[in-house]
N, CA, C and O atoms as a GROMACS GRO file, in nm:
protein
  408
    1UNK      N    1   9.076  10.595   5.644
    1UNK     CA    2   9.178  10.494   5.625
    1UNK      C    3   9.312  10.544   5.676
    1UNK      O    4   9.369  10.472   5.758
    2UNK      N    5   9.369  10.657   5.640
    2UNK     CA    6   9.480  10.710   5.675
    2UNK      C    7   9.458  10.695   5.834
    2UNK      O    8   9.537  10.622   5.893
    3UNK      N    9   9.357  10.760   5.907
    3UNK     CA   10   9.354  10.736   6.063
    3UNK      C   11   9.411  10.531   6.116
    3UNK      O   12   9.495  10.478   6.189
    4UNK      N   13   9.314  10.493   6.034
    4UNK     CA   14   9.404  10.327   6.090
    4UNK      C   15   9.541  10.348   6.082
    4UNK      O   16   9.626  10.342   6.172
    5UNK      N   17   9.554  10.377   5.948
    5UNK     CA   18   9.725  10.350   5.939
    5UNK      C   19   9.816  10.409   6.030
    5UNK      O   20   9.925  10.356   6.052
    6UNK      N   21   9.787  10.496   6.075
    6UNK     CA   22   9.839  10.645   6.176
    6UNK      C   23   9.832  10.556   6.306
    6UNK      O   24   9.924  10.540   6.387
    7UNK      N   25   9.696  10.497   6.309
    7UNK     CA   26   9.735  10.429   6.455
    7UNK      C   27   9.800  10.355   6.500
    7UNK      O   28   9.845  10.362   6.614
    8UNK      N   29   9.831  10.210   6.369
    8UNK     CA   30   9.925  10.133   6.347
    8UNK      C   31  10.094  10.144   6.366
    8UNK      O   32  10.170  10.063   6.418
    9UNK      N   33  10.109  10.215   6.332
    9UNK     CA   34  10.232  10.272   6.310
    9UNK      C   35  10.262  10.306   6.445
    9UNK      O   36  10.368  10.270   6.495
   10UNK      N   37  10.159  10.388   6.522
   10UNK     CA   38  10.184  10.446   6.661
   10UNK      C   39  10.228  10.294   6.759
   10UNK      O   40  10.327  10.270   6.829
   11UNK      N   41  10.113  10.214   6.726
   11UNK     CA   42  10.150  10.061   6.814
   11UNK      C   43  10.064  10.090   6.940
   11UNK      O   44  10.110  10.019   7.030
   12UNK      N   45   9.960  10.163   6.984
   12UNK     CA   46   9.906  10.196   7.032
   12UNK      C   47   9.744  10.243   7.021
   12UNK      O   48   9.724  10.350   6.963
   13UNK      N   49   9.592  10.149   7.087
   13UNK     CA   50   9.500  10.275   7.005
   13UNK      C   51   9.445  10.262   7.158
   13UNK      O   52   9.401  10.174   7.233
   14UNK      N   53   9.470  10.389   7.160
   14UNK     CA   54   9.379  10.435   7.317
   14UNK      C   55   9.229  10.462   7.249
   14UNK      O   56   9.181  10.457   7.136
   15UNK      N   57   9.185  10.492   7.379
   15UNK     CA   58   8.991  10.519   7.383
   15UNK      C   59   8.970  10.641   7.326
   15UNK      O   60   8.855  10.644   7.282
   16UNK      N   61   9.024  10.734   7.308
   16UNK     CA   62   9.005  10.839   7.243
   16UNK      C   63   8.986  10.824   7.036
   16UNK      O   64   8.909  10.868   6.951
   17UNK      N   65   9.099  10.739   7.041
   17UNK     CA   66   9.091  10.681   6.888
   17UNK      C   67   9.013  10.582   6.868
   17UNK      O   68   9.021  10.540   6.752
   18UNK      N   69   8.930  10.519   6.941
   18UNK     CA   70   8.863  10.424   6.911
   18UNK      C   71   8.708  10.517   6.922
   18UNK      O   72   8.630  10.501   6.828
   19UNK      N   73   8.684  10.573   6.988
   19UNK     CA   74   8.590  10.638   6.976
   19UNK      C   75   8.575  10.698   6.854
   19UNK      O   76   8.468  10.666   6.802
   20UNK      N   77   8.655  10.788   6.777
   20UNK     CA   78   8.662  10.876   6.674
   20UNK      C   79   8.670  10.727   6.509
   20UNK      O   80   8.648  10.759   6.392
   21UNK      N   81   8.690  10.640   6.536
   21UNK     CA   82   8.656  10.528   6.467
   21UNK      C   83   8.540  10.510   6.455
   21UNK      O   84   8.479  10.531   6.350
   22UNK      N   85   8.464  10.444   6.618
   22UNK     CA   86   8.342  10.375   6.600
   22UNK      C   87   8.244  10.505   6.520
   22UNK      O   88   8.171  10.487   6.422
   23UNK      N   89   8.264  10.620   6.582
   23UNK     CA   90   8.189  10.723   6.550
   23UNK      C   91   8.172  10.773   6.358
   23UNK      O   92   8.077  10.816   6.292
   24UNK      N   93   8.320  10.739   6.323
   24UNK     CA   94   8.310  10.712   6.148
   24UNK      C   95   8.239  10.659   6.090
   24UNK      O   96   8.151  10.697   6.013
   25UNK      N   97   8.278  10.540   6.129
   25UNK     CA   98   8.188  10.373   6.088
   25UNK      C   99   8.030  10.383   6.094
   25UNK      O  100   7.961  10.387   5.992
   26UNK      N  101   7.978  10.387   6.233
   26UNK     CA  102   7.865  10.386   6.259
   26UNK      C  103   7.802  10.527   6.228
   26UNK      O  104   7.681  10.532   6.245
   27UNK      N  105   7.839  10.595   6.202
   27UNK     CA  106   7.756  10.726   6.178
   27UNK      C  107   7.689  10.817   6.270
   27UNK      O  108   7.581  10.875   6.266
   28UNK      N  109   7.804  10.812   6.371
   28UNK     CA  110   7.733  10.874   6.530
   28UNK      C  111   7.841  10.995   6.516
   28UNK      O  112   7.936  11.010   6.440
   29UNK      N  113   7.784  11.081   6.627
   29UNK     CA  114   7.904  11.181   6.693
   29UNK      C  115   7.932  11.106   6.755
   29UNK      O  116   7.890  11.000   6.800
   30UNK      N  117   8.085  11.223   6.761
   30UNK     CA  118   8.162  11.148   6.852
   30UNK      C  119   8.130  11.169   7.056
   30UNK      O  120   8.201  11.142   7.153
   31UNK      N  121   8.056  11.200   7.050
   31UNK     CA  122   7.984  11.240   7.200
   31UNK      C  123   7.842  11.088   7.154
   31UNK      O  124   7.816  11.037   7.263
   32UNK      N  125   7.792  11.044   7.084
   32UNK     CA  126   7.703  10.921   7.057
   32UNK      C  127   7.824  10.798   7.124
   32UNK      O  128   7.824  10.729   7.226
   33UNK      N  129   7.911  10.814   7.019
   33UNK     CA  130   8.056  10.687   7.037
   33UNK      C  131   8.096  10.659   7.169
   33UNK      O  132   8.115  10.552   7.226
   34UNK      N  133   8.105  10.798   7.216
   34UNK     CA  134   8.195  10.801   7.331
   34UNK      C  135   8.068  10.729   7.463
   34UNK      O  136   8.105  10.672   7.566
   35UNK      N  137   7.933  10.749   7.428
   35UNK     CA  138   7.848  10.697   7.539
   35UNK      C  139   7.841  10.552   7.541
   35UNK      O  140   7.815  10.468   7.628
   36UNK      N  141   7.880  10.551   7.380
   36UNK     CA  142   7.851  10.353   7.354
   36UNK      C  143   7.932  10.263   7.423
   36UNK      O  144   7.905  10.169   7.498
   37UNK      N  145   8.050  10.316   7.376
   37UNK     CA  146   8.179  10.234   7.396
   37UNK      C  147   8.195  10.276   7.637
   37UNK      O  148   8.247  10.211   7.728
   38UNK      N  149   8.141  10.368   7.635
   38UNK     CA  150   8.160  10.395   7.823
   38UNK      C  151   8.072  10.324   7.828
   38UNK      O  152   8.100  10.272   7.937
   39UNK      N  153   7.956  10.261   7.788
   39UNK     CA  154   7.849  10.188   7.834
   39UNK      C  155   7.865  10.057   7.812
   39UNK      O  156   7.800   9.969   7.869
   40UNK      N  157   7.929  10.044   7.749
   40UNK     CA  158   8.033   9.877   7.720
   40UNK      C  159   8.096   9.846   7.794
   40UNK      O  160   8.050   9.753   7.861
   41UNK      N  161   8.210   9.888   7.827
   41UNK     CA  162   8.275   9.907   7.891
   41UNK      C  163   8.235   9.903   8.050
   41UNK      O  164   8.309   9.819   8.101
   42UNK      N  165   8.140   9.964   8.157
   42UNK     CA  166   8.079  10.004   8.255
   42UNK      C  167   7.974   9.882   8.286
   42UNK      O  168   7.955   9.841   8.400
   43UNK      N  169   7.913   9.833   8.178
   43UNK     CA  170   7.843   9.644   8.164
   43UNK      C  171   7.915   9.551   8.210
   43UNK      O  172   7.904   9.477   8.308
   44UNK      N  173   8.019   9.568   8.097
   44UNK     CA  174   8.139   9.454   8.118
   44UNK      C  175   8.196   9.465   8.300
   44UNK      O  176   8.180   9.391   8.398
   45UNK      N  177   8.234   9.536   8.288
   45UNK     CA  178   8.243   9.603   8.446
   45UNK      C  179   8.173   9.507   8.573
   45UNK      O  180   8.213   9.415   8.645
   46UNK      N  181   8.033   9.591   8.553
   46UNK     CA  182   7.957   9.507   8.637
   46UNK      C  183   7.902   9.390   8.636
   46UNK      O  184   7.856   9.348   8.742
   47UNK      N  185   7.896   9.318   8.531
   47UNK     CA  186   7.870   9.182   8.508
   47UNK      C  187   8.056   9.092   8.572
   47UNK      O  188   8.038   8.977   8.610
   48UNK      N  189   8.174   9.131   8.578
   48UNK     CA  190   8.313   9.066   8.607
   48UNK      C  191   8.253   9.140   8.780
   48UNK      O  192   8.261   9.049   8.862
   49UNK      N  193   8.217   9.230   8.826
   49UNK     CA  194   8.188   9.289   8.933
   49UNK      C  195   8.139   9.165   9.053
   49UNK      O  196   8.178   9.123   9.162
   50UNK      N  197   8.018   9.135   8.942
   50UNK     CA  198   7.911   9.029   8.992
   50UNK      C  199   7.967   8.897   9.009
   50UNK      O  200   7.938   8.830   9.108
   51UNK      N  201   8.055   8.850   8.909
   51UNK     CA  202   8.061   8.696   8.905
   51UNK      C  203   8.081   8.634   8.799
   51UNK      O  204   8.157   8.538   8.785
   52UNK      N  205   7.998   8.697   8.696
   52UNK     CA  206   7.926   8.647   8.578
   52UNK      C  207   8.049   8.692   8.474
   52UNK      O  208   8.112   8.798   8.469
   53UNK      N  209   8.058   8.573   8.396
   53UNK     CA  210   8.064   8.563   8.262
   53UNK      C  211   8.018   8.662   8.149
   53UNK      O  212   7.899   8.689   8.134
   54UNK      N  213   8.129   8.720   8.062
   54UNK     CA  214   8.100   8.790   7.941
   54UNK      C  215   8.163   8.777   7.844
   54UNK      O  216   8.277   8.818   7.824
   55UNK      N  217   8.056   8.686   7.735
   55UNK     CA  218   8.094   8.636   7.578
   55UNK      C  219   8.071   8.717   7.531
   55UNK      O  220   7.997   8.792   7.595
   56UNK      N  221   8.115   8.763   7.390
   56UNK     CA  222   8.112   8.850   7.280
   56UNK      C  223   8.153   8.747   7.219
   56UNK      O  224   8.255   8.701   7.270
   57UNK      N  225   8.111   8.684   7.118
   57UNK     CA  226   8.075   8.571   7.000
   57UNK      C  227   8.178   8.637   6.893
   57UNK      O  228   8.130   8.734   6.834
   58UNK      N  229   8.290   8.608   6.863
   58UNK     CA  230   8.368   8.598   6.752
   58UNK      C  231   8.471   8.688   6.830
   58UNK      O  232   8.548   8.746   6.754
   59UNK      N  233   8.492   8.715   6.969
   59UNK     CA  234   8.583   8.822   7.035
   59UNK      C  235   8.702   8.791   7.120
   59UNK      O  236   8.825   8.794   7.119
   60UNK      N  237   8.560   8.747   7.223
   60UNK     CA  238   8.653   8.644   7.359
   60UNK      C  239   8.571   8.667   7.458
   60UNK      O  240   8.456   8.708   7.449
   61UNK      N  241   8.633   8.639   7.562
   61UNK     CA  242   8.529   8.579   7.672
   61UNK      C  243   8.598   8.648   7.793
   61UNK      O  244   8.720   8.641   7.805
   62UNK      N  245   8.520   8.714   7.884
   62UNK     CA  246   8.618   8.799   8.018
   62UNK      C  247   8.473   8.715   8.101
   62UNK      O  248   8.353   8.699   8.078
   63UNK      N  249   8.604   8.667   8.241
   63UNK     CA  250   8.554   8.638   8.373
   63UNK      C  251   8.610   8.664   8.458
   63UNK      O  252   8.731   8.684   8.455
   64UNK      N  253   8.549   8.672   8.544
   64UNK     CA  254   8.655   8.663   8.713
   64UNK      C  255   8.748   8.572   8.736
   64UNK      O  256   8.727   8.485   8.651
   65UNK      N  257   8.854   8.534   8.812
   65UNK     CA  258   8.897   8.450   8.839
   65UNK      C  259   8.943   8.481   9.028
   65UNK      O  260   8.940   8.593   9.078
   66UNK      N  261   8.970   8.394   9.081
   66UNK     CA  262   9.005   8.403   9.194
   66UNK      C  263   9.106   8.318   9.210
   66UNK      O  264   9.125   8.198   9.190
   67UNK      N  265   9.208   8.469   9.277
   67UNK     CA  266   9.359   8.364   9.264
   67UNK      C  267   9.388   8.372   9.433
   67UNK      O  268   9.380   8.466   9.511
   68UNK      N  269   9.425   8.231   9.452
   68UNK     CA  270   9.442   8.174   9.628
   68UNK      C  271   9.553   8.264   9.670
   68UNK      O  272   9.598   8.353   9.598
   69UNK      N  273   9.585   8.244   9.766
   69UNK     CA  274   9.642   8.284   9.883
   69UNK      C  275   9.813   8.220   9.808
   69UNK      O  276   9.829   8.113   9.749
   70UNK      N  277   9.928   8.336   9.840
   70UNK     CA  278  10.023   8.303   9.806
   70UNK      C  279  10.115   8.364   9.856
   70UNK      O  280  10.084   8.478   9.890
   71UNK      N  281  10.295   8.312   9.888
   71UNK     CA  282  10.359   8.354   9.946
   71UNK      C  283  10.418   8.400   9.884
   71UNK      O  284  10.422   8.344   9.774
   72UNK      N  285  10.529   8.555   9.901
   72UNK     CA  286  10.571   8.573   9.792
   72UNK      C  287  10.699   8.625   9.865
   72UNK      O  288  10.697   8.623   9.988
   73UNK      N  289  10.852   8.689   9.778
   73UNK     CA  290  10.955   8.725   9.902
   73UNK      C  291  10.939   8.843   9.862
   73UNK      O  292  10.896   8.840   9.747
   74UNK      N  293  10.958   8.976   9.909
   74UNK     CA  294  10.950   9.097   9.890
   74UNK      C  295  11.128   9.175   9.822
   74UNK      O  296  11.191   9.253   9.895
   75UNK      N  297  11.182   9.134   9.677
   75UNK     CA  298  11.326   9.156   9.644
   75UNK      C  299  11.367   9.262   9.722
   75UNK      O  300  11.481   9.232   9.756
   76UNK      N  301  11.328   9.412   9.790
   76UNK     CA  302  11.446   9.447   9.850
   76UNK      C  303  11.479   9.418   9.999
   76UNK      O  304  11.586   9.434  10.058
   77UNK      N  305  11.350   9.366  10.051
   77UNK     CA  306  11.388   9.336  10.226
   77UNK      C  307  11.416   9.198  10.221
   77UNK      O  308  11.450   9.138  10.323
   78UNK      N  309  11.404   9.139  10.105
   78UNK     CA  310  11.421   8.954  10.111
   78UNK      C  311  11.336   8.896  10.262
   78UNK      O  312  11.375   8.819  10.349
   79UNK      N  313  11.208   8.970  10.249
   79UNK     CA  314  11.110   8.925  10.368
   79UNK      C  315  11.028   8.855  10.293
   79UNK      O  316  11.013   8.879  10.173
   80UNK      N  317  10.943   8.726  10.379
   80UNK     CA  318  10.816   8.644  10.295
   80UNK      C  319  10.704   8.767  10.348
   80UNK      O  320  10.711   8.835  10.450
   81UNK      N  321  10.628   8.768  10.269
   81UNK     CA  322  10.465   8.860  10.270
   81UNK      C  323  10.363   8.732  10.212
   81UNK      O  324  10.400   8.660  10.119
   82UNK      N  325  10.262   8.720  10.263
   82UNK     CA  326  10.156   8.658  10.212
   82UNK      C  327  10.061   8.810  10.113
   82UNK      O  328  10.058   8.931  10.136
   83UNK      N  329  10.015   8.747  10.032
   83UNK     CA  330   9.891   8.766   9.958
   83UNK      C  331   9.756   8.753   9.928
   83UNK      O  332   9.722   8.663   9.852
   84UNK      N  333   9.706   8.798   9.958
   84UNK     CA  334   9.612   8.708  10.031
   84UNK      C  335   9.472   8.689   9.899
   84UNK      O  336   9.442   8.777   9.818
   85UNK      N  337   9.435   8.609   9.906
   85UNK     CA  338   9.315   8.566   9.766
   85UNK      C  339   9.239   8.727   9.730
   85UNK      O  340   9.209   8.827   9.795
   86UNK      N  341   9.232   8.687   9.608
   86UNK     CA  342   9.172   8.830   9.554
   86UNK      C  343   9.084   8.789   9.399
   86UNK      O  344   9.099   8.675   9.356
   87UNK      N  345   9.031   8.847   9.354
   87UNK     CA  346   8.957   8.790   9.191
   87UNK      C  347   9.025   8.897   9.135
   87UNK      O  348   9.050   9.008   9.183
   88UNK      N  349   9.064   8.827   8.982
   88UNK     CA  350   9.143   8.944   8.875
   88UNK      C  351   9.050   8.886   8.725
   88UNK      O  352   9.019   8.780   8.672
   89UNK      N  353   9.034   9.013   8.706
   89UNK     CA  354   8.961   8.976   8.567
   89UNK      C  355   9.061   8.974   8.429
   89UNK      O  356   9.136   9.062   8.385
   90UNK      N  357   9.032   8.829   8.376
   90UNK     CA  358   9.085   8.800   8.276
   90UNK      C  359   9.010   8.779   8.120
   90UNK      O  360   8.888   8.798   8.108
   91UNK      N  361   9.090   8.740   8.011
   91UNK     CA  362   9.034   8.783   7.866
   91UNK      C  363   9.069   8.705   7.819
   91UNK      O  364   9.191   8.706   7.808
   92UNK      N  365   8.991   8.572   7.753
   92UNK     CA  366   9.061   8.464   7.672
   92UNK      C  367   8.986   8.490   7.539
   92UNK      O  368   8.866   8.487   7.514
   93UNK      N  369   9.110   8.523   7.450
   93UNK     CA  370   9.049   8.562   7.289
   93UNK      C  371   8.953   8.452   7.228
   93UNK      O  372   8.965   8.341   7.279
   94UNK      N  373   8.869   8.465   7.136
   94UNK     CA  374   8.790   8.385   7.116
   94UNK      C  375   8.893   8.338   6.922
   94UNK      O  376   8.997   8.377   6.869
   95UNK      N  377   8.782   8.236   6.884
   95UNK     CA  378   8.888   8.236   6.749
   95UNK      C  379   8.898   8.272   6.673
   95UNK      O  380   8.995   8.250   6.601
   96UNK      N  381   8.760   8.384   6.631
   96UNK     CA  382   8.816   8.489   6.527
   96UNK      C  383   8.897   8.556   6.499
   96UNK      O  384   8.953   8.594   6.397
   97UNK      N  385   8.904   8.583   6.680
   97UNK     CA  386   9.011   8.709   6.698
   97UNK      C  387   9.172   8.645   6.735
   97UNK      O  388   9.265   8.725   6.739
   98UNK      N  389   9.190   8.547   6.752
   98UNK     CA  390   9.307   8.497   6.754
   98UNK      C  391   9.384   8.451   6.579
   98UNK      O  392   9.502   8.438   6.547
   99UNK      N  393   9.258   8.437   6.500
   99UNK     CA  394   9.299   8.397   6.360
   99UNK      C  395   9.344   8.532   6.276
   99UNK      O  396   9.422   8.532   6.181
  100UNK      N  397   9.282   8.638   6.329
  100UNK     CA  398   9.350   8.773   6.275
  100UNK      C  399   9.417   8.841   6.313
  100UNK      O  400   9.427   8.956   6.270
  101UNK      N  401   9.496   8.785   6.419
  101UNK     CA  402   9.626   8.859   6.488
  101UNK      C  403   9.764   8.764   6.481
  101UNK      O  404   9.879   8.788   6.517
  102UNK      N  405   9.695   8.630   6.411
  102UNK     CA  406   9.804   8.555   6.372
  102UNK      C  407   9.854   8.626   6.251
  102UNK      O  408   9.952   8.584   6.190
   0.00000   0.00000   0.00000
């Protein structure tokens, strides 16, 4: 418990602390944690890689998106540059998780 609070306070929980969590909770080492959460992580990956859609049911939802072609001015040469279409993976909270961060 003291570890949450510690993290809280920081305003920050990197992968290192989340590992040493899941690894509490679930009853793994922390070398078990650390494979789970890289293998989550490395899925998610290649499934946004591919195309495809990834729900986690009470979390949120990550997809690709593909953003068009856009002009943009460059602030210190005040030159136009195009941009040219690219996919960026995005995260729309689902509503559990938006009801506990309200």
């Amino acid at each position: 418990m003291t570890l949450v609070i510690f993290l809280v306070n920081l305003g920050c929980m990197k992968k290192v602390d989340l590992i040493g969590i899941v690894a509490n909770k679930a009853h793994l080492t922390k070398k078990g944690a650390k494979e789970s959460i890289e293998t989550l992580v490395t899925e998610i990956q290649k499934a946004l890689s591919k195309g495809e859609k990834v729900v986690i049911s009470g979390f949120g939802t990550f997809k690709s998106v593909l953003v068009k072609d856009k002009a943009v001015i460059n602030p210190k040469t005040k030159q136009k540059q195009i941009v040219r279409s690219h996919r960026v993976a995005r995260f729309t909270p689902g509503r559990s998780l938006k009801k506990s961060v309200k």
